[in-house]
C-alpha positions, 0 to 999 in steps of 0.5 A: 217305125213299127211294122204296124205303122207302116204303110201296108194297103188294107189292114183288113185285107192283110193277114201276113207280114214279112218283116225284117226283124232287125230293122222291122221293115215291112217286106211284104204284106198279103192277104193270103200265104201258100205252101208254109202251113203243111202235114208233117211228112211233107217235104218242105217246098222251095218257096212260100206264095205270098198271095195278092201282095200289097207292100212290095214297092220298096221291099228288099230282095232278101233278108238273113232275119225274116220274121212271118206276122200273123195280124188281124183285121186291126193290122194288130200281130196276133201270132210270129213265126221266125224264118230266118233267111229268105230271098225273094223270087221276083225282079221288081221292075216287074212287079205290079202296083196299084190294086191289082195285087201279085202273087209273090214267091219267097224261098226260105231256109227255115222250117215250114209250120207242121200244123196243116190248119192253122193258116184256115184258123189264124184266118178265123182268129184274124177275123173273128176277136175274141174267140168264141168258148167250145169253137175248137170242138166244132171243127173236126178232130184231126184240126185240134193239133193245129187248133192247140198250136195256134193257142199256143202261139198267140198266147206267148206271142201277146206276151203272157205266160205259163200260168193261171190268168182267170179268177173263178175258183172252179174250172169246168172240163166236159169230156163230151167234145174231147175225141183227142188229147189235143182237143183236151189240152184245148178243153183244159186252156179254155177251162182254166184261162178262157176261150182260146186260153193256154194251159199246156199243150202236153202233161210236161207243159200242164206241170210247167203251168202248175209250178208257175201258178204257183210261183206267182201267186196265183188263186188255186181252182178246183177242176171239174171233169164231167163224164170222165168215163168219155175222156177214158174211151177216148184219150185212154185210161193210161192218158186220164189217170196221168193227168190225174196223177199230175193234178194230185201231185200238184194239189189241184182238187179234182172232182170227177163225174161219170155221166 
């Protein structure tokens, strides 16, 4: 049975799964997750809080193969995570049923996800589909990273690849809303493949998408970057001219506009 068949409560409530990978059992199902999304420099805490739980009556103690689901309001998995072993920090005969849904801890060996705003932004993707065009530039600069990461993991995860998925022949860049490089290679996705569209996440994985648009076969598109002179202040001249310098290695027309 696949985890989204199983029985997990609410699949509107639910935002995560931990699953068993191997059997695809359901461990836990929960609204809300604490201590996994963190800044980089932080020291990786001993457990993650999975809140108001509902999936926890039959759960396993521990697993050597724990997979984190991100689902949305359909119980549909939109992004995973792979964790690796856990044990979970709680005696069942104590654990509550019903609807009054508990708090439960898990400690984990694995590594915790260094993008302190991707839980807030899985929770609006979870909720709002599809994602509006330009909303990674509404919110403030230093979310981009983690904006750009999230993108990164539902577009693999929904299986698709590194390349060119829409059909207009023009992609539109406008350098207005780009106060990062992050923010770029968000700009560049959603310009390439849509809102929430993947087409890179730094000039190495832009290259890789390039050379794989053209493996298969892709329709080439032309690129437009309006007020290229806003992009130079705010990512660097050095940062532009190289993801000129990539474009024009890789055959892509650019057309630059400076206002």
């Amino acid at each position: 049975m696949s985890p989204e068949s199983e029985g997990t409560g609410d699949s509107q409530d639910i935002l995560y799964r931990l699953v068993d990978k191997e059997s695809g059992t359901v461990l836990i199902a929960a609204e809300d997750l604490l201590n996994y999304f963190m800044e980089e420099d932080r020291e990786p805490p001993e457990t993650v809080t999975f809140v108001r739980a509902h999936h926890v009556g039959r759960a396993r103690r521990k697993t050597e193969h724990a997979e984190l689901q991100v689902v949305d309001r359909q119980g549909r998995t939109i992004g995973v995570y792979y964790l690796g072993r856990v044990y979970a920090e709680f005696r069942h005969e104590l654990v509550s049923s019903g609807e009054d849904r508990p708090d439960l801890d898990y400690s984990f060996f694995g590594y915790i996800c260094e993008y302190p705003w991707a839980g807030e932004i899985w929770r609006k993707w979870a909720m709002q589909r599809p994602v509006e065009r330009g909303e990674w530039a509404r919110y403030p600069s230093d979310w981009h990273r983690s904006w750009l990461h999230v993108v990164q993991t539902a577009w693999f995860d929904s299986g698709r690849n590194a390349t060119r998925y829409e059909t207009d022949g023009t992609a539109v860049i406008d350098s207005t809303g780009i106060t990062t490089r992050a923010g770029f290679y968000c700009a560049l996705g959603e310009a390439v493949n849509g809102a929430g569209g993947y087409f890179g996440s730094n000039r190495d994985a832009v290259f890789d998408c390039l050379r794989t648009m053209r493996r298969d076969g892709a329709v080439p598109f032309r690129l437009v970057w309006r007020n290229i002179a806003a992009s130079r202040e705010a990512l660097g001249s050095d940062f532009t001219e190289s993801v000129l310098s990539l474009f024009e290695e890789c055959a892509v027309e650019t057309e630059l506009s400076p206002g």
